[in-house]
C-alpha positions as CSV (number, residue, x, y, z in Angstrom):
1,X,-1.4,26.2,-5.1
2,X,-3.9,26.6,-2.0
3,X,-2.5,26.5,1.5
4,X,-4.1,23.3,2.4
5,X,-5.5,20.8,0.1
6,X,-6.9,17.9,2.0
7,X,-5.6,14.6,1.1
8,X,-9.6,13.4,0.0
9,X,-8.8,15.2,-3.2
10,X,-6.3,13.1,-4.6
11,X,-6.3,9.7,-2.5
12,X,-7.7,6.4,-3.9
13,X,-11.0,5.8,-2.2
14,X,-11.7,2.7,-3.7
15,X,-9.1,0.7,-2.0
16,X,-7.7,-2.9,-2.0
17,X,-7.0,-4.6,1.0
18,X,-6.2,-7.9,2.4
19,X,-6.6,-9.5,5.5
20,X,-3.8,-11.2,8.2
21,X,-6.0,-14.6,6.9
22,X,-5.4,-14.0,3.0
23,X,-1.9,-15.7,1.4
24,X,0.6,-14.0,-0.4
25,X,-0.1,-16.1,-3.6
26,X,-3.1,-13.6,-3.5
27,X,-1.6,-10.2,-2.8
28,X,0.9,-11.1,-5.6
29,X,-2.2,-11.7,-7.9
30,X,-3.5,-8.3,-6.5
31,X,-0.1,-6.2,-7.2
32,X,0.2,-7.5,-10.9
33,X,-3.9,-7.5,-11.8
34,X,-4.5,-4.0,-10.6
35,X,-0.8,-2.8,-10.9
36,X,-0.3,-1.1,-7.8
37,X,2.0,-1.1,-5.1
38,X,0.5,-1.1,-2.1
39,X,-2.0,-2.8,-0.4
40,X,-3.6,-2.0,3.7
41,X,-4.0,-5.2,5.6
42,X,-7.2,-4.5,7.7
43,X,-9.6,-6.0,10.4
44,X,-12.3,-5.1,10.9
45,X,-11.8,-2.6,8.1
46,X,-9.1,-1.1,10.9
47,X,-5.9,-1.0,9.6
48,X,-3.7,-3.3,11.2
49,X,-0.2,-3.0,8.8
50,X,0.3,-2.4,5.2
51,X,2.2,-5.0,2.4
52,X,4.0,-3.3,-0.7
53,X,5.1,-5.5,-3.9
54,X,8.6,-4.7,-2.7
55,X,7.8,-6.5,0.6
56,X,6.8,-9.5,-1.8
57,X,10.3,-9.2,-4.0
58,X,11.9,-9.2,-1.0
59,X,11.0,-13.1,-0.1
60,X,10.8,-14.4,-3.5
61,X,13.5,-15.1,-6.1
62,X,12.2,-12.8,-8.7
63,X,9.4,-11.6,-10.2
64,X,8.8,-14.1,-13.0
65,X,6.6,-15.4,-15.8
66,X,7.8,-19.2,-16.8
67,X,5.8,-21.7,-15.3
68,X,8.6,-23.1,-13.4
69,X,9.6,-19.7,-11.7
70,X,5.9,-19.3,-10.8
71,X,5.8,-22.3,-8.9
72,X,9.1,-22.0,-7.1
73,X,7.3,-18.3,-5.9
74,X,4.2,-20.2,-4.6
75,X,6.7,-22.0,-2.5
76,X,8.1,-19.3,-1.0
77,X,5.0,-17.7,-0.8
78,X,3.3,-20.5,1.5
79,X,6.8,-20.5,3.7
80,X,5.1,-16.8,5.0
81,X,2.0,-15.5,6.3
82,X,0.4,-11.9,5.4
83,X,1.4,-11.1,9.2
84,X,5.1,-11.8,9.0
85,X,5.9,-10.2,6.1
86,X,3.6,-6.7,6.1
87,X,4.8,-3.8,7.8
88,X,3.0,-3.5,11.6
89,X,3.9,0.4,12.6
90,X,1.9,2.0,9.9
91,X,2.0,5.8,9.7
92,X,-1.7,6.8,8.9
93,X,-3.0,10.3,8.1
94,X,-6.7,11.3,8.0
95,X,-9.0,12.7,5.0
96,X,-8.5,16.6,6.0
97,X,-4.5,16.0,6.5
98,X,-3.3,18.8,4.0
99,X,-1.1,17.2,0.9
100,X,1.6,19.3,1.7
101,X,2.0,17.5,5.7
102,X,1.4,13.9,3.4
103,X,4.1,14.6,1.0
104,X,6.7,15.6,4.0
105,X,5.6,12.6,5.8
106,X,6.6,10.7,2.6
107,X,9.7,12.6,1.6
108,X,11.4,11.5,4.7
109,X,9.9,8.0,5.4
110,X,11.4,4.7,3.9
111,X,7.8,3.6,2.4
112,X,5.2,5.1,-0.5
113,X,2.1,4.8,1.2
114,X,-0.2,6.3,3.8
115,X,-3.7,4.7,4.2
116,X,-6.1,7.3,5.1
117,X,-8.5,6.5,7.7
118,X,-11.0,7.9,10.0
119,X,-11.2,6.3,14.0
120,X,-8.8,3.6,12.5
121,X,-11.1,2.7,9.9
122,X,-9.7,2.5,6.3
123,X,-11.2,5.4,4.1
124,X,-8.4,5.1,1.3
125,X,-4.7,5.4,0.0
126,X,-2.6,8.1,-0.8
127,X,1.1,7.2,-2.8
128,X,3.4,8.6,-3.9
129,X,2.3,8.7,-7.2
130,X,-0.6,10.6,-6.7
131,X,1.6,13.1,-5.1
132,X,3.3,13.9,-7.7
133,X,0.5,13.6,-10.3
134,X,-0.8,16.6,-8.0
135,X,2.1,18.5,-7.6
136,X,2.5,18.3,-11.5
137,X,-0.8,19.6,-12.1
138,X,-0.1,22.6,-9.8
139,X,3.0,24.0,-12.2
């Protein structure tokens, strides 16, 4: 394994974001048609918090399929705005932060996600997931 792998080798460039005007009936569109986790909310392209699918689970019922359920979700979700329910003190990292600093950042932090950005401005994601897809590519 090299000493210092910079993050801009494994992170997500192509990144899905929201803004504090978008609803959560569309981030929870977002989590299940791309099937990820984790989406920056930006201004600007500046990254101003970050919303996971868990954050989501947390205010609704469940996740559901029936009709019915789906409608009771779009309920909740119009009780709630992007801003209250994303996380506001997001830990960043930039595109030379070696993945061994990311991955100790994430090992000890309640959240799977760092949004990698340069002067503020979001350049791309790095999970969980794609540290461990690196790591099990290294052994």
């Amino acid at each position: 394994m090299r000493n210092c792998t910079p993050i801009s080798s494994i992170m997500t460039k192509r990144v899905i974001a929201l803004t504090r005007e978008d609803d959560l009936e569309k981030a929870d569109r977002l989590f299940k048609r791309y099937k990820i986790k984790h989406i920056p909310i930006v201004s600007r392209e500046m990254v101003i918090g970050m919303l996971s699918y868990t954050d989501l689970m947390r205010i609704s019922f469940a996740e559901t399929s029936s009709t019915s359920e789906e409608r009771i979700d779009t309920v909740v979700y119009n009780m709630f705005s992007i801003e209250q329910v994303m996380a506001k003190h997001v830990i960043t990292v930039t595109e030379d932060t070696c993945v061994r600093e990311a991955s100790n950042i994430l090992a000890k932090a309640p959240f799977h996600a760092l949004p990698v950005v340069e002067n503020g401005f979001l350049k791309g994601i790095v999970t969980t997931s794609d540290l461990l897809n690196y790591f099990s590519k290294q052994f």
